[in-house]
LUMKOL-384781 format. One record per residue (C-alpha): x, y, z. Coordinates in nm, 2 decimals, padded with zeros to 4 digits, m for minus. Layout:
<sites>
<site <X,Y,Z>>
...
</sites>
This chain:
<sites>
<site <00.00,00.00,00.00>>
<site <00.16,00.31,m00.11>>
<site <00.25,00.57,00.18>>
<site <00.32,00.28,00.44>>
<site <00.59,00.23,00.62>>
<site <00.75,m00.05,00.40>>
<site <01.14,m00.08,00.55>>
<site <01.39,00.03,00.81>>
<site <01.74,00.09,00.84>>
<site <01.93,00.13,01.12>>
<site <02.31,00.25,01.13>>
<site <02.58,00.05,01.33>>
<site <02.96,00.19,01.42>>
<site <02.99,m00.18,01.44>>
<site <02.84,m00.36,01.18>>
<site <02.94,m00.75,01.24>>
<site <02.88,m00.64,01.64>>
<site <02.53,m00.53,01.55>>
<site <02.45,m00.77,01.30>>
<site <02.52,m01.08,01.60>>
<site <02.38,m00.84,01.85>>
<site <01.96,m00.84,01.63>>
<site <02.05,m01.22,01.53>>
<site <02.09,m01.34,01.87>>
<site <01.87,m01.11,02.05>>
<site <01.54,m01.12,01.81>>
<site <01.68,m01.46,01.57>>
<site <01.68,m01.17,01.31>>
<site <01.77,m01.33,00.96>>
<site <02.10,m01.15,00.87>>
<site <02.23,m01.15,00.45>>
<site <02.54,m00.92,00.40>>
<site <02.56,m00.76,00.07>>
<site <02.90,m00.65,00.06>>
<site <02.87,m00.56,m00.28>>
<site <02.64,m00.26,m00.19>>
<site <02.78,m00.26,00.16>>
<site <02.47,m00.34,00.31>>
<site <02.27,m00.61,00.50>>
<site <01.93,m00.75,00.49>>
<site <01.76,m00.77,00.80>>
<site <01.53,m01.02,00.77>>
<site <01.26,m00.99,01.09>>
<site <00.95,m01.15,00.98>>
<site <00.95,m01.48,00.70>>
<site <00.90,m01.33,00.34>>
<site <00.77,m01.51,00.05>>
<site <00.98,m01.56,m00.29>>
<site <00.90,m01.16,m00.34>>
<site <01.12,m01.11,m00.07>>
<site <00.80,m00.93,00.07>>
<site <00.71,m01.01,00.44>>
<site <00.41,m01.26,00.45>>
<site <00.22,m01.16,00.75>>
<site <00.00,m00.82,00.70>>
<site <00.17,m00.50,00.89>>
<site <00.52,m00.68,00.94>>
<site <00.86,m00.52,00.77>>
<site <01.22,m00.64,00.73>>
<site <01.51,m00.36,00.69>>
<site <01.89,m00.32,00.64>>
<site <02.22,m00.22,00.86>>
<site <02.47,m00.04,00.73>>
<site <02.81,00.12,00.82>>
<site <02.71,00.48,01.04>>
<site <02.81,00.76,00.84>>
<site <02.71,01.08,00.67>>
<site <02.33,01.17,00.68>>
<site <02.28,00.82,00.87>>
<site <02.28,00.86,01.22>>
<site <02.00,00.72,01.37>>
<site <01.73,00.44,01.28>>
<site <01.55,00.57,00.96>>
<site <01.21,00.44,00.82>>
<site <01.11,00.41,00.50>>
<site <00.77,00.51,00.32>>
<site <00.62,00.35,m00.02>>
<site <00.58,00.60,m00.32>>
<site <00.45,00.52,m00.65>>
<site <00.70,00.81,m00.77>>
<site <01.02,00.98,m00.56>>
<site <01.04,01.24,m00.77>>
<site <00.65,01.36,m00.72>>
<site <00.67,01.26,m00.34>>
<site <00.98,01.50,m00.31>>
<site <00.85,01.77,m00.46>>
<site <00.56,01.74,m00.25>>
<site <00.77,01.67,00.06>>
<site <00.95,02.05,m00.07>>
<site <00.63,02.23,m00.12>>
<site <00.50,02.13,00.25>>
<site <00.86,02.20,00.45>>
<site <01.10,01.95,00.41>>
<site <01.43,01.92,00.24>>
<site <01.58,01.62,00.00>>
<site <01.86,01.47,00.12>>
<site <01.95,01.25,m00.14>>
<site <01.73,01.21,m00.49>>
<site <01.66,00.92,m00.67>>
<site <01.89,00.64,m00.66>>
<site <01.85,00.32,m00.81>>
<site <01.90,00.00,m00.59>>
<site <02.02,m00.26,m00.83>>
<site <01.70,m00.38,m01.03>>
<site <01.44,m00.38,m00.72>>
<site <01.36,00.00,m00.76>>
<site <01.47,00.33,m00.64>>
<site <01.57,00.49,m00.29>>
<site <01.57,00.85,m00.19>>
<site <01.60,01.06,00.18>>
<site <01.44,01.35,00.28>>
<site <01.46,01.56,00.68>>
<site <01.10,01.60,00.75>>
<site <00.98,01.92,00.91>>
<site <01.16,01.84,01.26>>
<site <01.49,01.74,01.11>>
<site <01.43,01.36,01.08>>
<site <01.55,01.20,00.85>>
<site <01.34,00.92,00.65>>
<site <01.35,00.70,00.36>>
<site <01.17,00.68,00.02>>
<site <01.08,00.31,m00.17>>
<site <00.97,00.29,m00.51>>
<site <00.94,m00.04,m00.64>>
<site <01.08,m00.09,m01.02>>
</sites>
């Protein structure tokens, strides 16, 4: 459904301490991508889609703490980035980072809301 909250990411100093840290805490399913320098954190079991199968539930990512990525940042579904930034502009916020493609899955982008928080943008391919 488009304008949920479809993913998370949270930052890590550490990442291989944080990574054993949600597996053996929450038995998190953990797949490094090292080729995007990323990890999929896999909370909830997800069909061949990748998509979580129970209704409301979310997996997200870990990556290395740095830049805009500070702090735990959710991520909301858009039909378009591009039209959902501009709109996120016209009401107060700011992009962060436009469009980016994410391999052939779809597109990311990051805007600071009207309180400075920063937050995530999916578009599916």
């Amino acid at each position: 459904m488009k304008g949920s909250v479809t993913h998370f990411e949270i930052p890590a100093d550490d990442v291989a301490r944080a990574e054993r840290f949600y597996a053996e805490s929450f038995e998190w399913n953990i797949k490094d991508m090292p080729e995007m320098s990323y990890a999929m954190l896999g909370t909830t079991p997800s069909g061949q889609d990748g998509r979580p199968k129970d209704p409301g539930a979310i997996n997200g990512g870990m990556m290395k703490r740095s830049g805009m990525f500070t702090a735990p940042v959710v991520t909301i579904d858009v039909d378009d980035i591009d039209a959902a930034l501009a709109t996120v502009e016209k009401n107060g916020g700011k992009t962060r980072m436009g469009r980016q493609a994410v391999g052939d899955m779809g597109f990311t982008g990051y805007f600071s809301d009207t309180e400075g928080n920063l937050i995530g943008l999916w578009q599916s391919a």
